[in-house]
C-alpha positions as CSV (number, residue, x, y, z in Angstrom):
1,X,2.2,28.0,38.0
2,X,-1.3,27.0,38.8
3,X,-0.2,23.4,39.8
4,X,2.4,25.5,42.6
5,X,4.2,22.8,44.7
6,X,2.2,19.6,43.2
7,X,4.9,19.7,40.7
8,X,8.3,18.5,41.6
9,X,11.4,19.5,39.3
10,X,15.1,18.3,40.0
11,X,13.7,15.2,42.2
12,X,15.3,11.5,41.6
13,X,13.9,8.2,42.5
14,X,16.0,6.2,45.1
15,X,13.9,4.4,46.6
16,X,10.4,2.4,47.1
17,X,9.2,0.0,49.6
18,X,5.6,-1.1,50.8
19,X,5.0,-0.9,54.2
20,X,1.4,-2.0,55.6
21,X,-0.5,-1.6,52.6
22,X,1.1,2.2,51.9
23,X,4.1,3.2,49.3
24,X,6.9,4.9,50.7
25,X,8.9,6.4,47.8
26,X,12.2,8.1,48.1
27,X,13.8,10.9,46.7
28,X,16.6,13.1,46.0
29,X,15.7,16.4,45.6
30,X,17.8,20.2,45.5
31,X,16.5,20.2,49.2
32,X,17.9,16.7,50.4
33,X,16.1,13.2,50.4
34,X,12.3,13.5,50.6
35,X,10.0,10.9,51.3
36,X,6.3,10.5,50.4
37,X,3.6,8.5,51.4
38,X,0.8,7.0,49.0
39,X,-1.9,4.6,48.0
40,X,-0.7,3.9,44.7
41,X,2.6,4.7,41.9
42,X,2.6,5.2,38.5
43,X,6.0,5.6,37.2
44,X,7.1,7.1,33.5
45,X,10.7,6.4,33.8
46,X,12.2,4.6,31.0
47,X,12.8,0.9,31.7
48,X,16.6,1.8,31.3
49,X,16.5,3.5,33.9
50,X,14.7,1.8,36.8
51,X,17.8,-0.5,37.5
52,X,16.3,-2.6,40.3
53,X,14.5,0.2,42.1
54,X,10.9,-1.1,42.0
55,X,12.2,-4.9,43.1
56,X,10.9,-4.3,46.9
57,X,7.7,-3.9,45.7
58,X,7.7,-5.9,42.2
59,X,9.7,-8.7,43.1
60,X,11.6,-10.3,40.2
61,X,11.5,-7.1,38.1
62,X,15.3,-6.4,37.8
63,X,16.0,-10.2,36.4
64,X,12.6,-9.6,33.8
65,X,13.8,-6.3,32.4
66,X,17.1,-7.6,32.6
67,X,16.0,-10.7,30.2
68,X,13.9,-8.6,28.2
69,X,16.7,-6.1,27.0
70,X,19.4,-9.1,26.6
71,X,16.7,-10.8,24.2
72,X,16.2,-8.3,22.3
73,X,20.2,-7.0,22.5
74,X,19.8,-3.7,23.9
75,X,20.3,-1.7,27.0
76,X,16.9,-0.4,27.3
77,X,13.4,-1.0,25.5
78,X,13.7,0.7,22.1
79,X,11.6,3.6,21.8
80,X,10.5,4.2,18.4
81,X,11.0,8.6,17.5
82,X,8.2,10.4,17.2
83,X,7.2,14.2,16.9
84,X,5.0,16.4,17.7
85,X,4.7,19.1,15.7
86,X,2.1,22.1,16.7
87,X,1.0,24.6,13.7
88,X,-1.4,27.0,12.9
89,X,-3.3,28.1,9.7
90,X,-5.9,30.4,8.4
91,X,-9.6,28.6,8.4
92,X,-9.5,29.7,5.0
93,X,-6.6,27.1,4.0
94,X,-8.8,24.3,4.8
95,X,-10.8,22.5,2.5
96,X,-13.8,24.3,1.9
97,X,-16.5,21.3,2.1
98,X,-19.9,20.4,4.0
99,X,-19.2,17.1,6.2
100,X,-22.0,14.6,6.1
101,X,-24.8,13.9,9.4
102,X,-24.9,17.7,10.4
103,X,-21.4,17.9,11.4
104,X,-20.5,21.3,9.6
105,X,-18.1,23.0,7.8
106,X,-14.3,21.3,7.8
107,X,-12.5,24.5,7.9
108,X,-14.3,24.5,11.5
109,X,-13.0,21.1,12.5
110,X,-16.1,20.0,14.2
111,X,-14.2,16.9,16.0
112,X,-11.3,16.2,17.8
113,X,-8.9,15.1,14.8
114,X,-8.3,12.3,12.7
115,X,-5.7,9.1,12.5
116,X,-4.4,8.4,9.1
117,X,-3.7,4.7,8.3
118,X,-0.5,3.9,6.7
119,X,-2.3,2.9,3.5
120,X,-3.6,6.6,2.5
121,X,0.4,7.3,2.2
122,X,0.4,9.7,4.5
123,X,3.3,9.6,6.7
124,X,1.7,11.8,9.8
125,X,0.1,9.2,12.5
126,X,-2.7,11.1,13.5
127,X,-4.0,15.0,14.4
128,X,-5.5,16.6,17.2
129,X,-7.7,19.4,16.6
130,X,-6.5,21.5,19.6
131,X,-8.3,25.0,18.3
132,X,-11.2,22.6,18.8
133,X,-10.5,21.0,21.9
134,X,-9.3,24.4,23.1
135,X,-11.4,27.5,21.7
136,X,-9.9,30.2,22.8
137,X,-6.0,29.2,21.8
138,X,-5.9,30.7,18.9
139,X,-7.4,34.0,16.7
140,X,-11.3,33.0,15.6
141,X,-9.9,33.1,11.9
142,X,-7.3,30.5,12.6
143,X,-6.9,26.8,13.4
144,X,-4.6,24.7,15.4
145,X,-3.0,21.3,14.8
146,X,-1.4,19.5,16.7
147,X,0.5,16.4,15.0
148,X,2.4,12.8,15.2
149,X,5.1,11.9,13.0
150,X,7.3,9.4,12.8
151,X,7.5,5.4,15.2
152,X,8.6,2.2,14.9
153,X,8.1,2.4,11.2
154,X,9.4,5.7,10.4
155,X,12.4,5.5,12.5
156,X,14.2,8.2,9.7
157,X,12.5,11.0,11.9
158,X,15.0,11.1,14.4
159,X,17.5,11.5,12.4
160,X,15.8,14.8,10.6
161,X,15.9,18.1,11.1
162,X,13.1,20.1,12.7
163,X,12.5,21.6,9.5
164,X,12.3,19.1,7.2
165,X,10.1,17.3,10.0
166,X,7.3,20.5,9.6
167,X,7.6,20.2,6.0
168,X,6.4,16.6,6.0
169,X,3.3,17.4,8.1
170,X,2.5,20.3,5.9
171,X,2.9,17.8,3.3
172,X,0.6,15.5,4.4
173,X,-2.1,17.9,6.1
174,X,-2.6,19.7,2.0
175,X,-2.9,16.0,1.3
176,X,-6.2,15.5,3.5
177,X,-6.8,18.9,5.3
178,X,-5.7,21.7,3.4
179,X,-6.2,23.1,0.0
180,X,-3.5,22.3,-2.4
């Protein structure tokens, strides 16, 4: 709500060209086609689906991605599955322990999280601290998590439910956050 009409739903890229140094992107939109005007774009569609809408301004784009996905014998760029799984817990949950330089208490999560390498076998990629980040998001006598599971080399997490998916977190956050 607080963003109002700098947020556009339902709209669909059709065209861009550069015109004396500006961009001129189309759209589709619920109202009919729209066009705006800027200095710059930054686009998060999937390569899949940019066909050859950016060639007018990237020249030789369409052939590359087109190259690209027939050397690696796919339709699109693969994009490895990953989840992001929010949860919450008491502060008293966490291990009770004094971190070294001043930092404080860990059930307080003084920080912004932690990235766990693949070698402390734990499967979750990394946690934010967002009760940290965020005071306020959550009771005083609570923490909140939020977590990455899963990429390019634990591709079995799309395939899981979301329940077994929270499970494995949990799993891995009593392994290096929680109590047992």
């Amino acid at each position: 709500k607080e963003l109002g009409e700098k947020v556009k739903l339902e709209w669909t890229l059709t065209k861009v060209e550069k015109i004396d140094g500006k961009y001129f992107v189309t759209y589709d939109t619920p109202n009919g086609q729209q066009t705006v005007t800027s200095k710059t774009i930054v686009s998060t569609m999937p390569t899949h689906a940019m066909g050859n809408i950016f060639e007018p301004v990237l020249p030789g784009s369409t052939e590359l991605f087109t190259k690209a996905r027939k050397m690696i014998n796919r339709e699109g760029i693969y994009y490895p599955p990953v989840a992001a799984v929010t949860v919450a817990y008491p502060k008293s949950t966490f291990l009770d322990m004094e971190l070294s330089n001043d930092f404080g208490n860990l059930q307080n999560l003084p920080g912004f999280g932690l990235l766990n390498p693949r070698t402390e076998g734990i499967r979750t990629l990394g946690t934010l601290w967002s009760s940290s980040l965020f005071p306020g998001r959550c009771p005083d006598n609570y923490n909140i998590l939020l977590n990455y599971i899963g990429g390019s080399r634990d591709p079995a997490i799309g395939s899981m439910s979301d329940e077994d998916i929270i499970s494995a977190v949990d799993t891995d956050l009593r392994k290096c956050l929680l109590q047992p």
